[in-house]
N, C-alpha and C positions, 0 to 999 in steps of 0.2 A: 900555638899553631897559627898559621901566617893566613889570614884570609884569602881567598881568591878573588879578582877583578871579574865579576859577574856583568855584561853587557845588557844595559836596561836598554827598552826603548824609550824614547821620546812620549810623554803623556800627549793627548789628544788636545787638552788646551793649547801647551805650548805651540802645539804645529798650528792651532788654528792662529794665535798671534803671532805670529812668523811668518803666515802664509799672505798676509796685507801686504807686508812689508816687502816680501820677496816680489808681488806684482809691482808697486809702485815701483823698485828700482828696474825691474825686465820694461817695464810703460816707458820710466824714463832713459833708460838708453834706446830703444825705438824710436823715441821721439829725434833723439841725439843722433841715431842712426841712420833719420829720413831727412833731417835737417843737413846729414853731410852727402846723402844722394842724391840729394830737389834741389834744384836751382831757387835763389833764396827772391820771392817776389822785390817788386818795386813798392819803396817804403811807405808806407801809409801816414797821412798827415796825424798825428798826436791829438789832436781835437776832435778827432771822430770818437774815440776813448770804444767804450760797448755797442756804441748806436749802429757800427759801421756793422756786425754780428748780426743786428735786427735787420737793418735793412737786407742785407741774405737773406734773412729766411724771410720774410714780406715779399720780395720780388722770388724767390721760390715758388712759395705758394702760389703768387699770382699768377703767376706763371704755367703750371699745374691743376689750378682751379679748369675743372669745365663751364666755363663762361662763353659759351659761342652763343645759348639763346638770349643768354641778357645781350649779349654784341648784338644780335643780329636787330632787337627793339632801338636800339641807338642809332643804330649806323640806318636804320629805316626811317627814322623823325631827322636824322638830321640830313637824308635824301629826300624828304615832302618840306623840312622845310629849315632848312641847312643856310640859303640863301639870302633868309631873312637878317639872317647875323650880319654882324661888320665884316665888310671883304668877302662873306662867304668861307669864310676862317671858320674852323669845329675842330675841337679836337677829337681824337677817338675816346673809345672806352679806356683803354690801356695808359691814353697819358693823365688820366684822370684817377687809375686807383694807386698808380705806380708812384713811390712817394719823390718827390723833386721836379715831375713834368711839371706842365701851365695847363692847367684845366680853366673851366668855366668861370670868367671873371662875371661879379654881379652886374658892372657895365654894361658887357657884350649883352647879357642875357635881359636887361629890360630891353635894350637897344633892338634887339629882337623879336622880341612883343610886340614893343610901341610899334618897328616897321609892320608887322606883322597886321595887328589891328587899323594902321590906317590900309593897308590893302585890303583888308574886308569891307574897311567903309566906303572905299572908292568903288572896289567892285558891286557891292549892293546898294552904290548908290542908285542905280537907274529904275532899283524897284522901288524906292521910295518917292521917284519924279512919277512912276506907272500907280501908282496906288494915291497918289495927290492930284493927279492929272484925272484919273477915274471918279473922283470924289468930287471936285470939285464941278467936273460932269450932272454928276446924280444930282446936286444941288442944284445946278440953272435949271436941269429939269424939274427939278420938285416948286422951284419959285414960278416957272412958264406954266405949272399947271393952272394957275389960279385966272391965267389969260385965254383959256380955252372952254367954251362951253363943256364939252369932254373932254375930262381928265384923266378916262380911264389908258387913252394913247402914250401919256406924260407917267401918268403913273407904272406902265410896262415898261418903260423906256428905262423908269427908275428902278425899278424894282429887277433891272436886268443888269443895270449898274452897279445896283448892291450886290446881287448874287455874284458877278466879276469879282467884286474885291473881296466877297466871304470864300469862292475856291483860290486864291490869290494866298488869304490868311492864311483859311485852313492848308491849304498846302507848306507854308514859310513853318507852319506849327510843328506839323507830321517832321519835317526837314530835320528843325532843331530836335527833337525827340531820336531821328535816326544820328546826330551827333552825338548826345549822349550816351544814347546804346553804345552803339560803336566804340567809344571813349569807353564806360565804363568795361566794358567784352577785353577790349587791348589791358586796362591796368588789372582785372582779374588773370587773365595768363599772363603778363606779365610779372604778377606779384607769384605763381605756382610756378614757373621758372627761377627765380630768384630767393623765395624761400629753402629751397633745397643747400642752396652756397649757404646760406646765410646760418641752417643749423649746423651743415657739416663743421662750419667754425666754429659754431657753439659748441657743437662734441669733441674738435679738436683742444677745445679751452676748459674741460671738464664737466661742462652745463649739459651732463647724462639725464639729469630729473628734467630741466628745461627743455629739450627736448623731445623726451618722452610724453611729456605733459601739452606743450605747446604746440607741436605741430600737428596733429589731428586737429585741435580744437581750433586753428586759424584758418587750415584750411577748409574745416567744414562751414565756420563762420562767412567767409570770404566768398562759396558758393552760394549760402544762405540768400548773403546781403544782396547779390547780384541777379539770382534768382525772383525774389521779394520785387527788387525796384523794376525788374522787366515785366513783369506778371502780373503786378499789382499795382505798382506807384504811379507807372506811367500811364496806364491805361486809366488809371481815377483822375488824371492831371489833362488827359485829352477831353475822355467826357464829360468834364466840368467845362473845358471850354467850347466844347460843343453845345454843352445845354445854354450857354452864357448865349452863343451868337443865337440859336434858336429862338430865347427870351426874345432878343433884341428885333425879331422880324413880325414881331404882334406884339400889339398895344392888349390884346384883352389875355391870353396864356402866358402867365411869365412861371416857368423854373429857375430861376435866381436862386431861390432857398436851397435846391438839390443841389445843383453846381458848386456852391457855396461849402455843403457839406461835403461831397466829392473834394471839394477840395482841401478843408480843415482833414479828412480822414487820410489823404495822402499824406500831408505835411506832418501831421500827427504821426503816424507810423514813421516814417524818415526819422523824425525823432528819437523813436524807441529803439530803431535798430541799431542808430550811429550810438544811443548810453549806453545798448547791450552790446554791441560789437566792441566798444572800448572797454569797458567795466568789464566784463568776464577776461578778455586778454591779458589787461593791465593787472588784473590781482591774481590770477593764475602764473603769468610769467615770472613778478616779484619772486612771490612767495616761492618758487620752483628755484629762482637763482641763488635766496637768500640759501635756500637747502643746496645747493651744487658750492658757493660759498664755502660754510662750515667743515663740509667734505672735503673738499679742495685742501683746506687750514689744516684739516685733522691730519689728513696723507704727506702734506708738505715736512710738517711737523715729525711725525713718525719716525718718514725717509729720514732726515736728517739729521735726528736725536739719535733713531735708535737701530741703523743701521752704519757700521764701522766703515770707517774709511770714503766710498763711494757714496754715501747718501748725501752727504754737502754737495759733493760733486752734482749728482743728480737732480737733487730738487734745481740748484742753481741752471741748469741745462733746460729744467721745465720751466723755470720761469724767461727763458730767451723764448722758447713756444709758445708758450699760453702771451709774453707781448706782443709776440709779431706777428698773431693768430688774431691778438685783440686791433691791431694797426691794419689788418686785413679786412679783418670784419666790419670794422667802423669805414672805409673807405669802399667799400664792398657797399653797406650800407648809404653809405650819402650818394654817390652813383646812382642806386635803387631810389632814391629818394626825387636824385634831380628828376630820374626820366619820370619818375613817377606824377611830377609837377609839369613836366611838358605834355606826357601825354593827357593830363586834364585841360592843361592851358590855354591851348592851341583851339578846340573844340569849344571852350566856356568864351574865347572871346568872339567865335561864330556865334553861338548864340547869343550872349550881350550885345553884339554889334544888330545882330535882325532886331532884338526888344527895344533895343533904342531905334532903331529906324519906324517903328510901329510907333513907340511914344512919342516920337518928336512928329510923324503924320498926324497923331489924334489928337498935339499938341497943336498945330499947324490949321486942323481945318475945324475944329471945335469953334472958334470965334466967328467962323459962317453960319453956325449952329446944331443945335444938338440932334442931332441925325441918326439913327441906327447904323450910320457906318463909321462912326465916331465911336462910338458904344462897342463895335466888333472889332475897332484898329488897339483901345485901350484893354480888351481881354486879351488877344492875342498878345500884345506886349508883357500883358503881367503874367500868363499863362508863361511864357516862355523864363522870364525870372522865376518862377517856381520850378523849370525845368534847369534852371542853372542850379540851383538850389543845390535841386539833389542832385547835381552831378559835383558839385564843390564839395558836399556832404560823404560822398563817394570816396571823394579823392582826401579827405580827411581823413577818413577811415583807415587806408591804406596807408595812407604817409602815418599817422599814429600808430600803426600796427608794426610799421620798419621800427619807426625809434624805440618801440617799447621792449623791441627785441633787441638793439644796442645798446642799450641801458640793462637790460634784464645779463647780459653779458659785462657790460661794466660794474653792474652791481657785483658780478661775483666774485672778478678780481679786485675789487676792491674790499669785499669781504675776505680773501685770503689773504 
């Protein structure tokens, strides 16, 4: 008996191995298909090879990024003090993260400084001719008392001299203390504007743990720190030089010792915030990228082991993203870093430019002799380096806290 031809279906395997195949050829005639409708570009030099890929999506993204409040920090320091540079030449934000402009050459930028600082010297110079010209005053007084039966005329005259040049000081002190606020207030919102770019690239680069983990904890820290040095650091750094000049207007009450500790208790804290502000960041961040890492490794792996066809495709597709996410973030970051450097800069050599003009007075009239207004010119001076202190202290902090977040991003691709 002759069997009959029974019509089987196709098993469920075979259609699925058949079903890759039939897309990659329907993919490759599309491609075949757009290539013979598009006009065929102008040809690209050979030596660009993958790079030319990255730089698309780096200028994408940049592109894209909401970057207007980091712009608008930039484009404000280089309108207060833009002019200090060579020519008055700046670039913008844009020719600085976009890869191939001319950004800030290290030249321009002492060149900048240095004009920068001798115009605060020349501008303040007249108050150190008014606070040596005062001084030297107080002294012919205090020497004509010994030629007058009544000293107590000579001795008003003086002690009306001093008091001139102690509101003179204390006010140049208060000054500097309002540049550092100031300074530090601009790189704390500056740093809460720019943290937010700076994770989204971490999330677009797979640093889900690092982010989760990291940003609460910078940003609380960040308030913390700025919080701490207005409320407490500077207020211990003034009344120590207030108790100092006080000391210095009688021979029989001295607070010296108080002042003294006022002021180890400032510098002492300063200390602990900048180990604890770095130390907690720096091992929380690691440890979060080395975990984002691993993950990274295991999903890459997967994709492209064990999924048919497309998973090579893929992963090779995330690793153009996660580069030109990492070539974003790191020029993203040094940007955050310069302004981060100016906006301390600018400020720390107002105040270094007042404490040397107070040093170089109590340097200047000391050799007339030891005076209480020698004694008020050389607190005021060092009062004020302890005010630069913690504002350089500040500005470490911040600049530490960008790079530990480009590195906590570079750790993890280089862990996948």
């Amino acid at each position: 008996m002759r069997a009959r031809n029974v019509f089987r279906p196709p098993k469920l395997k075979t259609i699925l191995l058949l079903l890759p195949c039939l897309l990659l050829l329907l993919w490759g005639s599309g491609i075949a298909f757009a290539a013979q409708t598009t006009p065929s570009p102008s040809p690209q030099p050979t030596t660009q090879g993958g790079s030319s890929a990255v730089d698309h999506w780096v200028k994408g993204q940049v592109q894209n990024l909401p970057t207007g409040e980091v712009e608008s920090y930039w484009n404000q320091l280089m309108k207060d003090y833009g002019g200090f540079f060579p020519e008055g030449k700046t670039p913008s934000l844009m020719d600085m993260l976009l890869p191939g402009d001319n950004g800030l050459s290290f030249k321009s930028v002492m060149s900048g400084l240095t004009s920068y600082m001798w115009h605060e010297v020349l501008f303040n110079g007249k108050l150190l001719v008014t606070i040596v010209m005062i001084s030297v005053l107080s002294m012919i007084l205090e020497t004509l008392q010994t030629a007058f039966e009544r000293k107590s005329v000579s001795k008003i005259a003086y002690m009306l001299c001093y008091m001139v040049v102690l509101v003179i000081a204390v006010n140049s002190f208060n000054v500097a203390i309002g540049y550092a606020k100031d300074a530090i207030d601009h790189m704390s919102d500056f740093m809460m504007a720019m943290i937010p770019l700076l994770f989204a690239l971490l999330a677009s680069m797979g640093n889900i743990v690092t982010v989760s983990v990291t940003h609460p904890l910078i940003v609380f820290m960040i308030h913390t720190v700025s919080t701490l040095i207005h409320t407490v650091i500077f207020p211990l750094f003034f009344f120590s030089a207030v108790l100092h000049l006080v000391s210095a207007m009688s021979e029989k009450y001295k607070l010296t010792q108080l002042a003294n500790l006022l002021r180890n208790v400032g510098a002492g804290l300063l200390g602990v915030l900048l180990t604890v502000f770095l130390g907690v960041i720096s091992v929380r961040g690691i440890t979060s990228s080395v975990t984002d890492g691993v993950t990274l490794r295991a999903a890459k792996y997967i994709t492209g082991n064990f999924v048919p066809v497309i998973g090579k495709m893929f992963a090779d597709a995330t690793d153009t993203v996660i580069s030109a996410s990492l070539l974003v973030k790191n020029a993203i970051g040094l940007s955050g870093v310069i302004i981060i450097l100016f906006l301390c800069a600018f400020p720390a050599i107002k105040i270094l430019v007042l404490a040397l003009i107070y040093n170089v007075a109590a340097a200047v009239m000391q050799p007339l002799g030891e005076t209480p207004i020698v004694t008020c010119l050389q607190t005021i001076g060092k009062s004020m380096i302890y005010v630069f202190a913690a504002l350089a202290a500040v500005s470490l902090m911040f600049f530490l806290a960008v790079t530990i977040m480009l590195t906590a991003g570079n750790v993890t691709v280089m862990m996948r």
